[in-house]
C-alpha positions in Angstrom: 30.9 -16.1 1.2 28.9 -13.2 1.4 29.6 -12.4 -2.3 28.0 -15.5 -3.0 24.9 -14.7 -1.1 24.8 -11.0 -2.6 24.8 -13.0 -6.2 22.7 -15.3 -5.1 20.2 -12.6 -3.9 20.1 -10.1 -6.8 19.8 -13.0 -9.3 16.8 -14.2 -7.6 15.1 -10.4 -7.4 16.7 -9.9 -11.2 14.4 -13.2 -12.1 11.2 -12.3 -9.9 10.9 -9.2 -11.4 7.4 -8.4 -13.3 8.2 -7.3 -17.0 5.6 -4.8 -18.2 5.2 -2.9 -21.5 6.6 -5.9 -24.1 5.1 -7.2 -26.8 3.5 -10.2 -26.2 5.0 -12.8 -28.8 7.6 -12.1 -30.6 10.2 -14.4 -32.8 14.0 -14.4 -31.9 17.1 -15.6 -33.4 19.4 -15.4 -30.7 17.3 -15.1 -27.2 18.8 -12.8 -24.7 17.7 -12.6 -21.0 17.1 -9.0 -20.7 13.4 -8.2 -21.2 12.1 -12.1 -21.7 12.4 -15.6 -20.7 12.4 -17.6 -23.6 10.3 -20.3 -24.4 10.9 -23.2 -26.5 8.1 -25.0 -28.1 7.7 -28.4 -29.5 8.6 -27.6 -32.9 12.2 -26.5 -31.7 11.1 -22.4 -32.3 11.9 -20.2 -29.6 9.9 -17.1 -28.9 9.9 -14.7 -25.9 7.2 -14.4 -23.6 7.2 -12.2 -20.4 6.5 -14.3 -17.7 4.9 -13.0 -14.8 4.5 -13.9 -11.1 1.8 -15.3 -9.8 2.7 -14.4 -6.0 5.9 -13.3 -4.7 6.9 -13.5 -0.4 10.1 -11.2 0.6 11.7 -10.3 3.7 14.4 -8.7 4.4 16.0 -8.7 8.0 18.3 -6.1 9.6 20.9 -8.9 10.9 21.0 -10.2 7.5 18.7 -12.9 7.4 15.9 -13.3 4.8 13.2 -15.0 3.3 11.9 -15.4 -0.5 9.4 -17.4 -2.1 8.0 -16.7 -5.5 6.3 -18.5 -8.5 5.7 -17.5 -12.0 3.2 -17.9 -14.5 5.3 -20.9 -16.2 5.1 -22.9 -13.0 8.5 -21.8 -11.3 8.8 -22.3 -7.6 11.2 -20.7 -5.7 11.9 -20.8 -1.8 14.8 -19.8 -0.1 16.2 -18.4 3.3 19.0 -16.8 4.5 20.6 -16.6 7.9 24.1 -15.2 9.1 25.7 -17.5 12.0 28.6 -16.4 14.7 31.6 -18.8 14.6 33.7 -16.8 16.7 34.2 -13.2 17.5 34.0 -11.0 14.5 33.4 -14.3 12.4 30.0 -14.9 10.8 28.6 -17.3 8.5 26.3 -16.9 6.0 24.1 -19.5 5.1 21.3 -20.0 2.0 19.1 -22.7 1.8 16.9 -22.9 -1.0 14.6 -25.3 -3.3 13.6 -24.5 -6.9 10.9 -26.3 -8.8 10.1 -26.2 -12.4 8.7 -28.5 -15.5 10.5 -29.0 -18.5 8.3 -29.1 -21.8 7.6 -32.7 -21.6 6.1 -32.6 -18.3 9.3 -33.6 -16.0 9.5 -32.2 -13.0 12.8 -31.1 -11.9 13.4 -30.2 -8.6 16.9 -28.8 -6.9 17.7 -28.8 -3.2 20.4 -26.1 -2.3 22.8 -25.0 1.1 25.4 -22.2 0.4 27.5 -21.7 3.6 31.3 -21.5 4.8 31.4 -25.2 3.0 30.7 -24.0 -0.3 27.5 -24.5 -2.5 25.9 -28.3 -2.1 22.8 -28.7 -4.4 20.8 -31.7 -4.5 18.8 -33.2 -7.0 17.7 -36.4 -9.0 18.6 -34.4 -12.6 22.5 -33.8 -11.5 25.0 -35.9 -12.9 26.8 -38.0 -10.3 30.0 -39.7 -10.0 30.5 -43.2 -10.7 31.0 -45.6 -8.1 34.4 -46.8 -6.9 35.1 -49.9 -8.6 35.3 -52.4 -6.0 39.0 -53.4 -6.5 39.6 -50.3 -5.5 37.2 -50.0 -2.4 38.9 -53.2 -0.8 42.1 -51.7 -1.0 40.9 -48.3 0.5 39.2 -50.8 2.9 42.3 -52.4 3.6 44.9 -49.6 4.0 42.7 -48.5 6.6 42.0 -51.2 8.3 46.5 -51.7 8.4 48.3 -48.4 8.3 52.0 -49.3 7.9 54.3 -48.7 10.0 56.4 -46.3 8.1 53.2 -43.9 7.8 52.6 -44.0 11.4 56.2 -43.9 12.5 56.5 -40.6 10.7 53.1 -39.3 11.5 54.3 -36.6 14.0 57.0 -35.1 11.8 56.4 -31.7 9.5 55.7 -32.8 5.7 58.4 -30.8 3.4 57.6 -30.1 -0.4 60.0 -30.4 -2.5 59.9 -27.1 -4.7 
């Protein structure tokens, strides 16, 4: 978990950091991410700009814990905190919670909701595809089973499952 958080961290200072000394404009082929972000425009050419930041809020805590926020010049939002939990003794949990804003060329505003922690990496967000919903043939019979566990699964409930190699 804490991997993730170190990831999580340096990609957010790799992406807040102001670029200096770069031209301007200039026209790419193949963008890359080292110097530039690129920017596409409406007739589908891509140039890099550097993009700098408006404001940028960092803390660092000795336990662990921090706290970012930053926004750039192309109307990026970033906000995210970081804590570090006991469970047990000599067992801690990391957690991140974060939000990220931006807007797309045609205005739309996207906006992802985030928690990183021993459960794993939930985001949240209107743009993020989604499963479909159980076909309801198959929700009454989830329903049901429920509702009337057999007797053969609950007179072997107790016993050890063995898999068959």
């Amino acid at each position: 978990m804490s991997k993730i958080i170190l990831f999580a961290l340096s990609v957010t200072i790799a992406q807040s950091a102001k670029l200096t000394n770069a031209p301007e404009y200039r026209q790419v082929q193949n963008p890359t991410h080292q110097d530039h972000v690129p920017v596409h425009h409406q007739d589908h050419t891509m140039i890099n700009k550097p993009v700098g930041i408006l404001n940028q809020e960092s803390e660092i805590n000795p336990d662990g814990s921090f706290h970012n926020v930053w926004e750039s010049e192309n109307g990026i939002k970033v906000q995210e905190e970081g804590t570090v939990r006991e469970l047990a003794k000599n067992v801690v949990a990391h957690t991140v919670t974060g939000r990220i804003a931006y807007t797309d060329n045609e205005d739309n505003v996207f906006t992802l909701t985030y928690v990183a922690d021993e459960n794993g990496f939930r985001p949240e967000g209107s743009h993020l595809p989604t499963p479909p919903p159980i076909p309801l043939a198959i929700a009454r019979a989830l329903e049901y089973i429920a509702a009337h566990p057999s007797e053969t699964n609950s007179a072997h409930k107790d016993e050890p499952v063995v898999e068959a190699n």
